[in-house]
C-alpha positions as CSV (number, residue, x, y, z in Angstrom):
1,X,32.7,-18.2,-1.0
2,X,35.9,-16.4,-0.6
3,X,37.2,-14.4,1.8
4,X,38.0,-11.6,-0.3
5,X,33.9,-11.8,-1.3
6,X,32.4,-12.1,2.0
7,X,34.4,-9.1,3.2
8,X,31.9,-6.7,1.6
9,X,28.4,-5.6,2.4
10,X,26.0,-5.8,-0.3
11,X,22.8,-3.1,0.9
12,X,19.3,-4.5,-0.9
13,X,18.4,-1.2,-1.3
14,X,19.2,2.8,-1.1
15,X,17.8,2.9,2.3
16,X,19.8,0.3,3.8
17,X,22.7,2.0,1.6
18,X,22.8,5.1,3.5
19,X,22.0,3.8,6.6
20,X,25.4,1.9,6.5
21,X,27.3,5.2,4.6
22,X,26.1,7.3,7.9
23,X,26.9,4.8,10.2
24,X,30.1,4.7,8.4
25,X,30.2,8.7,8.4
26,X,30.0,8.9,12.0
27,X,32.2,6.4,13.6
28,X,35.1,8.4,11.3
29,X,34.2,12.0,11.6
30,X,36.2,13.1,14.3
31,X,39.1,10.6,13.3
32,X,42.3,12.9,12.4
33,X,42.6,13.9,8.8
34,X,44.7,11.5,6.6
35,X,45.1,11.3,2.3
36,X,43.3,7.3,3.4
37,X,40.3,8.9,4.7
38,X,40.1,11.9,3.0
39,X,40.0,9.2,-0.1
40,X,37.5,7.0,1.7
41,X,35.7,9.9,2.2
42,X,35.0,10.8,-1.3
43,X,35.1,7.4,-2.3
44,X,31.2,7.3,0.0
45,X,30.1,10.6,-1.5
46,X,30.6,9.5,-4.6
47,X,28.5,6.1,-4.1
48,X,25.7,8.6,-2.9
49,X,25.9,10.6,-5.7
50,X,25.9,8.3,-8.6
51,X,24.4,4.4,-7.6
52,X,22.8,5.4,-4.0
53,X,21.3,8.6,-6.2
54,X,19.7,6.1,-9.0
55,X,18.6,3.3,-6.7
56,X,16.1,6.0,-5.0
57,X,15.0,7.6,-8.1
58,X,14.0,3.9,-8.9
59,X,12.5,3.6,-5.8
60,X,10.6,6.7,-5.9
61,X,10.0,7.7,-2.6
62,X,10.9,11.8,-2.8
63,X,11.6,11.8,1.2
64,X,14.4,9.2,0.3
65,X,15.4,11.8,-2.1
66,X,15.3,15.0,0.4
67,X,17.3,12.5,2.5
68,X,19.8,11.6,0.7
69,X,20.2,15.4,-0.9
70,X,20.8,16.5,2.9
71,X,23.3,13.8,3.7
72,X,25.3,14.5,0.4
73,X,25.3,18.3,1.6
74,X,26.3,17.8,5.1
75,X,29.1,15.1,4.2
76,X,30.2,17.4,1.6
77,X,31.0,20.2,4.4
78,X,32.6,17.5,6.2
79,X,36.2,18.0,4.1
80,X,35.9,22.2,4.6
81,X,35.0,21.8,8.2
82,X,38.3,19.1,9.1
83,X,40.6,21.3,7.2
84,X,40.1,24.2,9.1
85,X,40.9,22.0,12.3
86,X,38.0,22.1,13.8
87,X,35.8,19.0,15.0
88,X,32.6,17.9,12.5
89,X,29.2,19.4,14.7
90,X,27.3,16.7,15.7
91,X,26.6,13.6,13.6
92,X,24.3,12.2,10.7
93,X,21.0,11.0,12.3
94,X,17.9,10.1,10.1
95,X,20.0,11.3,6.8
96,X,20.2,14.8,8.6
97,X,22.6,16.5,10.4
98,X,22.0,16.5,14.3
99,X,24.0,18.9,16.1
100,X,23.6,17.1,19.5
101,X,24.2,20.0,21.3
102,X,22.1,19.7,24.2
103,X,23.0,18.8,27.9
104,X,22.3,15.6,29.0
105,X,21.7,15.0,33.2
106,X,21.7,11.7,34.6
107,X,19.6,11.7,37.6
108,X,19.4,9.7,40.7
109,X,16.4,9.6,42.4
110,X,17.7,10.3,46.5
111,X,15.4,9.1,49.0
112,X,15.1,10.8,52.0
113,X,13.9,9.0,55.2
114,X,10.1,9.1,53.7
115,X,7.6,7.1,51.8
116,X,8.0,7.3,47.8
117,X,6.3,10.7,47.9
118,X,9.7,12.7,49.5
119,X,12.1,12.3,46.9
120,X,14.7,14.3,45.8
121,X,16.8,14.7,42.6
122,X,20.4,15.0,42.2
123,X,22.2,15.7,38.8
């Protein structure tokens, strides 16, 4: 096989499509705004909307299809939102949009000169 042929990804089917498309999605959305991606960019939507789009109405499955219908509308605000100069909301998780917004506290459990029972948290 060639090099030039091994280089690309062939997806079996519409889920493993747009599992690779939103991982795809989210390691760019914050990138800064060029013609390349913007071209990229509508190069994926438009996979979704014609083969992605066919390959699930093969398959059947009308979550696939709410999925994919709420993936198309949240990359398609994508191009409106980076525009305007602002960074994308969150990211693509489960075909949805997750806006991620919630804090997140490590915590170390702090013992204090006790048994297990006396323990203190620190954030």
């Amino acid at each position: 096989m060639s090099q030039e042929k091994a280089r690309y990804i062939k997806p079996q089917s519409a889920v493993e499509a747009m599992e690779l498309i939103q991982k795809l999605f989210n390691q760019y959305r914050n990138a800064p705004l060029t013609q390349k991606l913007l071209t990229y960019h509508l190069n994926l939507l438009t996979r979704l909307q014609t083969d992605i789009k066919t390959a699930a109405e093969q398959a059947g499955d009308p979550k696939l299809l709410t999925g994919l219908q709420t993936m198309t509308a949240a990359m398609q605000s994508w191009s409106g939102i980076r525009f305007s100069g602002r960074p994308f909301p969150g990211k693509l998780r489960h075909f949805k949009l997750d806006p991620g917004t919630h804090p997140h506290f490590k915590t170390q459990v702090h013992k204090i000169k006790g048994t297990a029972s006396h323990r203190s948290k620190r954030h």
